[in-house]
Backbone as XML, in Angstrom:
<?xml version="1.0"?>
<chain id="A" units="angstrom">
  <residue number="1" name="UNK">
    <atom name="N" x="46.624" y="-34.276" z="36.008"/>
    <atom name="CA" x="47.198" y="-35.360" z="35.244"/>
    <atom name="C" x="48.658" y="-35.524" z="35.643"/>
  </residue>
  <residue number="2" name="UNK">
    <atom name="N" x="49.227" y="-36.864" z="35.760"/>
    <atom name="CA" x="50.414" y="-36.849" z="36.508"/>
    <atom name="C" x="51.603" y="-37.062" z="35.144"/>
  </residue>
  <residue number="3" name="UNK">
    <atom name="N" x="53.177" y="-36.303" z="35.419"/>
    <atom name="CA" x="53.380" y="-37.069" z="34.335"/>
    <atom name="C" x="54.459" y="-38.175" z="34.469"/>
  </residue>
  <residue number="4" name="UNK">
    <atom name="N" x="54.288" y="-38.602" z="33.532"/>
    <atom name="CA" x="55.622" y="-39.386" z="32.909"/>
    <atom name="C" x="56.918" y="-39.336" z="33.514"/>
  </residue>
  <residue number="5" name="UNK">
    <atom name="N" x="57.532" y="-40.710" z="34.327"/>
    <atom name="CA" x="59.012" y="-40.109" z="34.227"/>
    <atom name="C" x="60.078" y="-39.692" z="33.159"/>
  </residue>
  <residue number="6" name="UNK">
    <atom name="N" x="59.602" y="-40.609" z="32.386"/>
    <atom name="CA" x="60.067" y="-40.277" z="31.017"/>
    <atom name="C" x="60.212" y="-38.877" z="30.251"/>
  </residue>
  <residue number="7" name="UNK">
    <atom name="N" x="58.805" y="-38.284" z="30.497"/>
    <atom name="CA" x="57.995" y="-37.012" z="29.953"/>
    <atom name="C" x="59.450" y="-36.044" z="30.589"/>
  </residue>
  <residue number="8" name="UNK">
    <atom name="N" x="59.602" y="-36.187" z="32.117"/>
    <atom name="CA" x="60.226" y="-35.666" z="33.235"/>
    <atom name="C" x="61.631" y="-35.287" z="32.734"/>
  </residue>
  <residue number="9" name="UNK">
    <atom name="N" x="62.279" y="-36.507" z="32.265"/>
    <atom name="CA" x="63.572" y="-36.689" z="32.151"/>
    <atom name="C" x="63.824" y="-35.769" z="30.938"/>
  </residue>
  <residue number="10" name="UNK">
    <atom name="N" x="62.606" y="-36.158" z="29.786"/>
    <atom name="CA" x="63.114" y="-35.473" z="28.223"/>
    <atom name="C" x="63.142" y="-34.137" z="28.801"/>
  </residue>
  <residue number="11" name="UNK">
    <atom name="N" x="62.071" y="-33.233" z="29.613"/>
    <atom name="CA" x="62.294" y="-32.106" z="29.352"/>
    <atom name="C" x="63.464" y="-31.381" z="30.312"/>
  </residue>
  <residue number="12" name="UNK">
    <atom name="N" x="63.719" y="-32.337" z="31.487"/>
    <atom name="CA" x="64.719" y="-31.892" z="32.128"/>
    <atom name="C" x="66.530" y="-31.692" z="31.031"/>
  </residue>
  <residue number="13" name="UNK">
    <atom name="N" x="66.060" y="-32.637" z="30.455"/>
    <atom name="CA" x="67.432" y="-32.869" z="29.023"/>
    <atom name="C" x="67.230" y="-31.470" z="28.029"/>
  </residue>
  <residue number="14" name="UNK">
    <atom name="N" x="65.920" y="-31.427" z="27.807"/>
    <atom name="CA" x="65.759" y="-30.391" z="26.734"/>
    <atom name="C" x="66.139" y="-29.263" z="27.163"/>
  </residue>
  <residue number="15" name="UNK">
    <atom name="N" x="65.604" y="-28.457" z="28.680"/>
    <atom name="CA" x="65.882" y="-27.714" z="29.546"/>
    <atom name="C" x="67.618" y="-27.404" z="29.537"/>
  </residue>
  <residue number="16" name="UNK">
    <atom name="N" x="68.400" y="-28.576" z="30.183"/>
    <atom name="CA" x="69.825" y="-28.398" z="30.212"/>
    <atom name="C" x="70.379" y="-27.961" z="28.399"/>
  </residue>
  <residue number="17" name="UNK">
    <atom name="N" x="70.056" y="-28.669" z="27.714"/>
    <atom name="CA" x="70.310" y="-28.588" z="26.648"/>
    <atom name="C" x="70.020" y="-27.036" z="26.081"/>
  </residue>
  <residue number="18" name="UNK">
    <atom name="N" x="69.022" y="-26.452" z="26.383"/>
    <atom name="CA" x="68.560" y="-25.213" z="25.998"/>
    <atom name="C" x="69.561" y="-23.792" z="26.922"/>
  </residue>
  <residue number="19" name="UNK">
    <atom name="N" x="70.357" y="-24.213" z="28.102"/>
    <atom name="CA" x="70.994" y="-23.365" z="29.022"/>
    <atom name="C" x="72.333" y="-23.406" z="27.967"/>
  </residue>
  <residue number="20" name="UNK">
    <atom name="N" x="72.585" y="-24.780" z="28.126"/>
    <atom name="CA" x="74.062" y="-24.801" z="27.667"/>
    <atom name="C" x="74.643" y="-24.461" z="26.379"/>
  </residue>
  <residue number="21" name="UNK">
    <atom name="N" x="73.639" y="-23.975" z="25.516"/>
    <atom name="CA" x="74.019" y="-23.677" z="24.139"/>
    <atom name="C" x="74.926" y="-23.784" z="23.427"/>
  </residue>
  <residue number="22" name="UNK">
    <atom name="N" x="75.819" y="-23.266" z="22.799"/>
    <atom name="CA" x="77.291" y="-23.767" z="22.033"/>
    <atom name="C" x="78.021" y="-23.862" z="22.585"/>
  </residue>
  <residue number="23" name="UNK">
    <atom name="N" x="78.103" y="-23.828" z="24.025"/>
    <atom name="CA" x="79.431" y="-24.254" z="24.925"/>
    <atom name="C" x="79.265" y="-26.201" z="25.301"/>
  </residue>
  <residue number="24" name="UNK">
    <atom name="N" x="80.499" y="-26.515" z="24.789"/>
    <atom name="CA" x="80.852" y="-28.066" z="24.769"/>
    <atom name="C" x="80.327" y="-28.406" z="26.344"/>
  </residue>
  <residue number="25" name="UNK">
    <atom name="N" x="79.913" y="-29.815" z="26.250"/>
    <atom name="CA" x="78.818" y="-30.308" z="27.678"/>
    <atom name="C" x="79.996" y="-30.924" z="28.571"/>
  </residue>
  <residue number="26" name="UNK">
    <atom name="N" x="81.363" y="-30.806" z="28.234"/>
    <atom name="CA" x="82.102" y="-31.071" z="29.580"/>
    <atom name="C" x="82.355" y="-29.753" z="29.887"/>
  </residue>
  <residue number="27" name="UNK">
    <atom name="N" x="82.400" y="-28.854" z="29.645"/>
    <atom name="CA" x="82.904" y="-27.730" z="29.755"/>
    <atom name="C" x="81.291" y="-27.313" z="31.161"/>
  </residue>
  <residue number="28" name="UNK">
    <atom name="N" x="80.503" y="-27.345" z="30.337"/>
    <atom name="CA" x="79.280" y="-27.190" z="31.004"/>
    <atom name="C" x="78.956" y="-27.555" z="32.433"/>
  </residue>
  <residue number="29" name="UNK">
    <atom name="N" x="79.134" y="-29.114" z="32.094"/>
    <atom name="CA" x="79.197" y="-29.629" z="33.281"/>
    <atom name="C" x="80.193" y="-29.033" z="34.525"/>
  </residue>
  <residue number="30" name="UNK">
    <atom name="N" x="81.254" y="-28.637" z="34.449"/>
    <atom name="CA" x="82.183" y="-28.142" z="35.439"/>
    <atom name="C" x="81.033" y="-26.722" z="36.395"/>
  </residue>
  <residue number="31" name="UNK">
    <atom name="N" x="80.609" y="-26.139" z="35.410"/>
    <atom name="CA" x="79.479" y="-25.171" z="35.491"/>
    <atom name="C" x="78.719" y="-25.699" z="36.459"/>
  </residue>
  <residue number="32" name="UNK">
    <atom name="N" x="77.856" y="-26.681" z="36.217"/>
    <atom name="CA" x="76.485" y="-26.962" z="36.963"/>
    <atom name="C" x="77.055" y="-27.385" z="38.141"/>
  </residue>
  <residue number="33" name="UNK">
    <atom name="N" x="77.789" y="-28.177" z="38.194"/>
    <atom name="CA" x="78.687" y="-28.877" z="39.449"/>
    <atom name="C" x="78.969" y="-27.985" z="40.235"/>
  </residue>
  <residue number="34" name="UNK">
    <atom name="N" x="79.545" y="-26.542" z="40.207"/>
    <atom name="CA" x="80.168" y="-25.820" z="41.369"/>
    <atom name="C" x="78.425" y="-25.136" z="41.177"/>
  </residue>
  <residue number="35" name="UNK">
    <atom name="N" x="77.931" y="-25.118" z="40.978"/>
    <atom name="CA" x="76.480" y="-24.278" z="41.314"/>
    <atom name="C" x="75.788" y="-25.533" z="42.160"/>
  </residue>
  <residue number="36" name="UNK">
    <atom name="N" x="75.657" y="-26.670" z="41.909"/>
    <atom name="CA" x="74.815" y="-27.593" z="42.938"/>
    <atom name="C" x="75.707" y="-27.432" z="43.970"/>
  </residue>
  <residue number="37" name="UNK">
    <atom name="N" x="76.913" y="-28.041" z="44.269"/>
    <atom name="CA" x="77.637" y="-27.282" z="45.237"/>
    <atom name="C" x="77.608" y="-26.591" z="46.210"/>
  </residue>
  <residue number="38" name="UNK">
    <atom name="N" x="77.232" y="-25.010" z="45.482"/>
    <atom name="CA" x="77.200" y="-23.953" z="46.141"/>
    <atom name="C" x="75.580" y="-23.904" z="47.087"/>
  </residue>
  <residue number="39" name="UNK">
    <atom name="N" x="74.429" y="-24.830" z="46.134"/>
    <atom name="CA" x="73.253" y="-24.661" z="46.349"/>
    <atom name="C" x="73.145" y="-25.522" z="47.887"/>
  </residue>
  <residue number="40" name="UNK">
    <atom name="N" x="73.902" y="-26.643" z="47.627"/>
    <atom name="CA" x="73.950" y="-28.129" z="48.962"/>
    <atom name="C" x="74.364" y="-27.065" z="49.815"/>
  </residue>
  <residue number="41" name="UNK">
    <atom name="N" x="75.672" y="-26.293" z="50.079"/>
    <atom name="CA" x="76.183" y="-26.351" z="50.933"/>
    <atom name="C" x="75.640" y="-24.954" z="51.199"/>
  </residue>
  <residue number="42" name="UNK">
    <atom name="N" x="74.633" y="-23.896" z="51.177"/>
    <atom name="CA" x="73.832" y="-23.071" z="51.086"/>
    <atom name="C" x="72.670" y="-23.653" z="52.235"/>
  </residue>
  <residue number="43" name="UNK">
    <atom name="N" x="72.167" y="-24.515" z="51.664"/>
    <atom name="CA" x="70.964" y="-25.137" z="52.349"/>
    <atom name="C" x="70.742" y="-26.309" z="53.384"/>
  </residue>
  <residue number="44" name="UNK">
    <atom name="N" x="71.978" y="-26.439" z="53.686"/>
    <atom name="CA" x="72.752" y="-27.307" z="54.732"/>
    <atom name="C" x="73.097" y="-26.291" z="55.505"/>
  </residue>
  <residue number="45" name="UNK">
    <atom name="N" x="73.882" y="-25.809" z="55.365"/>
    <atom name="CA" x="74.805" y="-25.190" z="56.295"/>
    <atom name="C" x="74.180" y="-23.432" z="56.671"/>
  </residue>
  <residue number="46" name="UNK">
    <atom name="N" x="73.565" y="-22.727" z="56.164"/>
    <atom name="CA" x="73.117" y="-21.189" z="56.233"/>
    <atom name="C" x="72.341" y="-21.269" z="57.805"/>
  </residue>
  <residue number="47" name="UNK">
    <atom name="N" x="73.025" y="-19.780" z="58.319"/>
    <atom name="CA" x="72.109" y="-19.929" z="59.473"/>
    <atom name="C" x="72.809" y="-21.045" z="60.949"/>
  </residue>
  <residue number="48" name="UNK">
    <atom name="N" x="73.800" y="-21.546" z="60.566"/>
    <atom name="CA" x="74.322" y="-22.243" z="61.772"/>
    <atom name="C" x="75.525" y="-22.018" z="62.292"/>
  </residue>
  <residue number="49" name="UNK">
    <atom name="N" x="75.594" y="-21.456" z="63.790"/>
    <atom name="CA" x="76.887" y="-20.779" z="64.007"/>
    <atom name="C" x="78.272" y="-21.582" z="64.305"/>
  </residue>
  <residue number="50" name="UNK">
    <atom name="N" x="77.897" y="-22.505" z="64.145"/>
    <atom name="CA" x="79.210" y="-23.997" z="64.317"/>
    <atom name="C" x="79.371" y="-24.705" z="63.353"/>
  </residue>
  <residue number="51" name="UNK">
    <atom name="N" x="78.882" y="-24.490" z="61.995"/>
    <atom name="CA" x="78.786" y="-24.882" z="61.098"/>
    <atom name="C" x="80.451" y="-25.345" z="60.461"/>
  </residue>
  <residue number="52" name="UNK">
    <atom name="N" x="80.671" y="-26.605" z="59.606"/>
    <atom name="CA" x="81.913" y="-26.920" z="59.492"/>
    <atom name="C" x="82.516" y="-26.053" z="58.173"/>
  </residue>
  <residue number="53" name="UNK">
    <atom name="N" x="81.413" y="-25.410" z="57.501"/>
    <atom name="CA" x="81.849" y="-24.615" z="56.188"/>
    <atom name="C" x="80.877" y="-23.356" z="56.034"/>
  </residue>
  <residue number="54" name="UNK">
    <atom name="N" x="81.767" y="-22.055" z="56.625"/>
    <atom name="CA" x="80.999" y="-20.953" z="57.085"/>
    <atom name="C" x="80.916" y="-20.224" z="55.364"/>
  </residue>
  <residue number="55" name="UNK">
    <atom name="N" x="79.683" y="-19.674" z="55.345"/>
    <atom name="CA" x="79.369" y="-19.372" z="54.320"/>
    <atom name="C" x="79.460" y="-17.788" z="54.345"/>
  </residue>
  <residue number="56" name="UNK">
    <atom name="N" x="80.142" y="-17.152" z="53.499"/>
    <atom name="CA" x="80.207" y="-15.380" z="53.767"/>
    <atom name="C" x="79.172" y="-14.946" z="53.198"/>
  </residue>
  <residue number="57" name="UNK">
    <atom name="N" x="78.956" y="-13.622" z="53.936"/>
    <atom name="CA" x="77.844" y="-12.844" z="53.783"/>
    <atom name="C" x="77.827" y="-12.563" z="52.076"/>
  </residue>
  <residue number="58" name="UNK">
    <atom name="N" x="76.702" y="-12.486" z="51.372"/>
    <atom name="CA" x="76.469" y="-12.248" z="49.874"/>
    <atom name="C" x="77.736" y="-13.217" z="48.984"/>
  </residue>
  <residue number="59" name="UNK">
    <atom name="N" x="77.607" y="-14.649" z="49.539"/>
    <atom name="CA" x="77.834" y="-15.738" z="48.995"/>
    <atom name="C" x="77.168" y="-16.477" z="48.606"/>
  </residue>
  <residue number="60" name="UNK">
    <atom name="N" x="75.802" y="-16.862" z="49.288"/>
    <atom name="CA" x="74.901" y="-17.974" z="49.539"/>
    <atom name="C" x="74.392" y="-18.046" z="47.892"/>
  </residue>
  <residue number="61" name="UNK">
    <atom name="N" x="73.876" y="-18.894" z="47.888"/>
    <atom name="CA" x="72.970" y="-19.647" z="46.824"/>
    <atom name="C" x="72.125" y="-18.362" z="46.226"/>
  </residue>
  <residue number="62" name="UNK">
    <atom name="N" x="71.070" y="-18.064" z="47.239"/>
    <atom name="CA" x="70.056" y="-17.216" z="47.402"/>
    <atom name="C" x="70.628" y="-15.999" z="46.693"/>
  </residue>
  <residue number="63" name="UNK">
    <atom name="N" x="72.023" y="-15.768" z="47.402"/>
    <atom name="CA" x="72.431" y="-14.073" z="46.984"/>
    <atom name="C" x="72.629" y="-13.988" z="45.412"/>
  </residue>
  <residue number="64" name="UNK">
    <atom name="N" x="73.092" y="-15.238" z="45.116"/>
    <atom name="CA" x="72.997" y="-15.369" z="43.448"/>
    <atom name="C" x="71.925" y="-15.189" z="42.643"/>
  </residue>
  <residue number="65" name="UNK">
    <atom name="N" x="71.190" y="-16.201" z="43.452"/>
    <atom name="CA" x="69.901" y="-15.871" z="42.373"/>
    <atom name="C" x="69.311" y="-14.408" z="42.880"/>
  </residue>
  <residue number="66" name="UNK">
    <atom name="N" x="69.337" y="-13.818" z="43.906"/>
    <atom name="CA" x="69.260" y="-12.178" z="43.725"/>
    <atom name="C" x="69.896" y="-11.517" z="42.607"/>
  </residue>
  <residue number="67" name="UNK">
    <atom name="N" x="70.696" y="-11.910" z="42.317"/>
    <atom name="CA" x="71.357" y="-11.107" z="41.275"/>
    <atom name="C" x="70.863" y="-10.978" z="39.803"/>
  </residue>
  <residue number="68" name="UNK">
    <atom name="N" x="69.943" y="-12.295" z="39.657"/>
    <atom name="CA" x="69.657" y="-12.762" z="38.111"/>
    <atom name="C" x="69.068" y="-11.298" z="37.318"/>
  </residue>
  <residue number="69" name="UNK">
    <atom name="N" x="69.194" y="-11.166" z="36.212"/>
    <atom name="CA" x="69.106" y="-10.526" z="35.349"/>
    <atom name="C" x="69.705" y="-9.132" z="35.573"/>
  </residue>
  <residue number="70" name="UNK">
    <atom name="N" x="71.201" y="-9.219" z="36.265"/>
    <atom name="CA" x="72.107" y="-7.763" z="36.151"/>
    <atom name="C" x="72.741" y="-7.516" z="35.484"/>
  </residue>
  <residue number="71" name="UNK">
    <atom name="N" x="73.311" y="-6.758" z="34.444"/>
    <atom name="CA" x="74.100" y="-7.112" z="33.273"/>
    <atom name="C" x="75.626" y="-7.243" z="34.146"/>
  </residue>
  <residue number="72" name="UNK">
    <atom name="N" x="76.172" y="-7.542" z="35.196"/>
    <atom name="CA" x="77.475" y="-7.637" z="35.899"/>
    <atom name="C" x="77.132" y="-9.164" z="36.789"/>
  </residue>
  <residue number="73" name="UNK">
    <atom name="N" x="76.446" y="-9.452" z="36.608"/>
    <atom name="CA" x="76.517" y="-10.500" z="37.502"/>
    <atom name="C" x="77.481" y="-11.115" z="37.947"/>
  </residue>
  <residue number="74" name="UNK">
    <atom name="N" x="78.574" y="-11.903" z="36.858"/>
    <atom name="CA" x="79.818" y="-12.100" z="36.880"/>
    <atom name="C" x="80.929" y="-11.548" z="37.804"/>
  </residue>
  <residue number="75" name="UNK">
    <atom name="N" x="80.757" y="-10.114" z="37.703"/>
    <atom name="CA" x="81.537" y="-9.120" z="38.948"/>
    <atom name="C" x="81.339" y="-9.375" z="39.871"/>
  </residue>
  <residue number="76" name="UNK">
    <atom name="N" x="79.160" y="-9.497" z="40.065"/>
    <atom name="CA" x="79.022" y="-9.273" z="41.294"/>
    <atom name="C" x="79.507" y="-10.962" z="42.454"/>
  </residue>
  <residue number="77" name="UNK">
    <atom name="N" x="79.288" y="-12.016" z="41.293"/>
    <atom name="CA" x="79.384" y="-13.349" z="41.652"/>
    <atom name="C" x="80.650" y="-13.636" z="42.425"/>
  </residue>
</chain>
């Protein structure tokens, strides 16, 4: 069954809404922004040795989400 863009959008809203919890949604937003960011220029650029924005080792996108559920993440980030 296919869904809804609509269906799509609410839960993508409900979703953000459910991350960002009592922290104010401009505040938030600054958040998601340097993480898409990090994700574009991760998946563009990783892996190319002439690349115009060299990415350091246990920087990437990827190395983050390695990290998920460490109680230091923050440190390690």
């Amino acid at each position: 069954m296919a869904i809804k863009k609509s269906e799509l959008y609410s839960s993508l809203w409900a979703s953000c809404d459910e991350l960002r919890g009592g922290m104010d949604a401009s505040q938030y937003k600054d958040y998601v922004l340097v993480m898409l960011f990090i994700k574009y220029v991760s998946d563009k650029y990783a892996g190319q040795p002439f690349a115009p924005i060299t990415i350091p080792a246990g920087a990437s996108f990827a190395d983050m989400v390695a990290l998920k559920g460490q109680t230091d993440i923050g440190d390690q980030i």
